[in-house]
C-alpha positions in Angstrom: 13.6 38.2 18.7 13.9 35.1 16.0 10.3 33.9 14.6 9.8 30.8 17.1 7.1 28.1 16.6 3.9 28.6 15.2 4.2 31.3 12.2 1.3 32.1 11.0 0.3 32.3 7.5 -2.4 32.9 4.7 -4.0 29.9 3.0 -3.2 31.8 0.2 0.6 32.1 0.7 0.8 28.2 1.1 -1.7 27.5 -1.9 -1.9 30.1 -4.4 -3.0 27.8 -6.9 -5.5 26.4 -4.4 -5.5 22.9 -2.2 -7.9 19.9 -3.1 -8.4 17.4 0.4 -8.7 14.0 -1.1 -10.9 11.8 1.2 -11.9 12.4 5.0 -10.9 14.2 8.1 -8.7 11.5 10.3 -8.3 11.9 13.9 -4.9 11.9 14.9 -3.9 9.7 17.5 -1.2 10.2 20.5 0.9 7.5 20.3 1.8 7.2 23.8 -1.6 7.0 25.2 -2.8 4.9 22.7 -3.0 0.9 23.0 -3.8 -1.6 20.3 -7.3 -2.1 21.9 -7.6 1.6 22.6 -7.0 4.6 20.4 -6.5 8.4 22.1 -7.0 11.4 20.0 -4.0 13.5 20.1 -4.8 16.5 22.1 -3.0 20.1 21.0 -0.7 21.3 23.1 -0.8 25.2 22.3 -4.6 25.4 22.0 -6.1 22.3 23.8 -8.0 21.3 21.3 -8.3 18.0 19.4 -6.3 17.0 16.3 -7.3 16.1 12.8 -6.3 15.4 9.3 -6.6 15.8 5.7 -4.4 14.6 2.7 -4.0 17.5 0.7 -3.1 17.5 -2.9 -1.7 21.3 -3.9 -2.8 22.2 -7.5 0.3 24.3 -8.0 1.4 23.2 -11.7 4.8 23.4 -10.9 4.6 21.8 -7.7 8.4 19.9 -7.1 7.5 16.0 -7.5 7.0 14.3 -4.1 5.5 17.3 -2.4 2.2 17.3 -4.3 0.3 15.5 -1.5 0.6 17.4 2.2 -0.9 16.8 5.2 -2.6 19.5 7.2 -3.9 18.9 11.1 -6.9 21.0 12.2 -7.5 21.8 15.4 -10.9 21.3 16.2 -13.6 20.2 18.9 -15.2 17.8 16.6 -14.4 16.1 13.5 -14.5 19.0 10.8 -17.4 19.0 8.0 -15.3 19.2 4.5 -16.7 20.9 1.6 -18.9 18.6 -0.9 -16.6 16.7 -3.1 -16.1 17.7 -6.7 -19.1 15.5 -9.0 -17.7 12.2 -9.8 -14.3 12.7 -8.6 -12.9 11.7 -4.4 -11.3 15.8 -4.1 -12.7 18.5 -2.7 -11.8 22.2 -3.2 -11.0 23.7 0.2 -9.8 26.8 1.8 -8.1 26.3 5.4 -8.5 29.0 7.8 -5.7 30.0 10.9 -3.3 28.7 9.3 0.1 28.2 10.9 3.2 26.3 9.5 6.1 25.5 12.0 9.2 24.4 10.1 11.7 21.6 11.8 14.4 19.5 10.2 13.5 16.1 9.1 15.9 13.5 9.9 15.9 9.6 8.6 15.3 9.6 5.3 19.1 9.8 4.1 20.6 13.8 4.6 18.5 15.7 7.0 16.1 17.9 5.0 14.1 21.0 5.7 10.3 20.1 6.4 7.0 21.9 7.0 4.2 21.3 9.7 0.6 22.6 8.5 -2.1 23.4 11.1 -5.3 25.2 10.3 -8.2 26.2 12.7 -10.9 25.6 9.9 -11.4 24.7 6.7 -14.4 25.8 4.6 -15.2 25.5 0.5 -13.4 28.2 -1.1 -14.8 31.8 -0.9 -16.2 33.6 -3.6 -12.9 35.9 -3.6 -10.8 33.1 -4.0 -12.8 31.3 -6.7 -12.4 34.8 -8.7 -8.8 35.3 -8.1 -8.3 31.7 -9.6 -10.3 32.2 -12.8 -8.4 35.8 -13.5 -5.1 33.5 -12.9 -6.1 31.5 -15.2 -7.4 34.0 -18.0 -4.0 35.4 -17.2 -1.7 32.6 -18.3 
């Protein structure tokens, strides 16, 4: 049977250089229930719960231009508490947990184009692990 859906993935396998958010969590609104005067949360379909955002700025150095900035939806009860931003500076070094991407073809912006839908469960300040694993790639190159 063909991978359908929801595939799940590491945060790791989508950011191996490690993911910044820049600004707040965003509820997502459904735009059919929603009217000028009144704004309804998008709800998720697979899991029922509600639907936030982040902007989120991959720190891959050779990240192809135009995909630097992503947008990832968590799925959460309540508005998710992001990790403290980095002093003097709007990002904040995250770590997104459940992770899933669903690819779909994007249509409307000339030739359709392959395209990438992010959803996470959590997100969290990176782990200890992960910190480590950066500084060794670094020492590496």
């Amino acid at each position: 049977m063909a991978l359908q859906g929801r595939i799940p993935v590491t945060h790791e396998m989508v950011f191996p250089h490690g993911a910044m958010v820049r600004g707040e969590a965003t509820q997502v609104d459904n735009f059919d229930q929603s009217t000028k005067d009144n704004r309804v949360q998008e709800i998720d379909k697979v899991t029922g719960l509600r639907v936030w955002q982040v902007r989120v700025e991959d720190m891959d150095p050779e990240v192809r231009k135009g995909q630097e900035t992503i947008t990832v939806k968590i799925l959460a009860d309540v508005c998710p508490t992001l990790p403290d931003t980095i002093h003097g500076l709007p990002f904040r070094p995250v770590e997104f947990t459940g992770m899933t991407v669903t690819p779909y073809v994007e249509e409307g912006r000339g030739r359709p184009r392959m395209a990438y839908s992010y959803r996470a469960t959590g997100v969290q300040a990176p782990t200890k692990a992960r910190r480590q694993s950066g500084e060794q790639q670094d020492k590496a190159a």
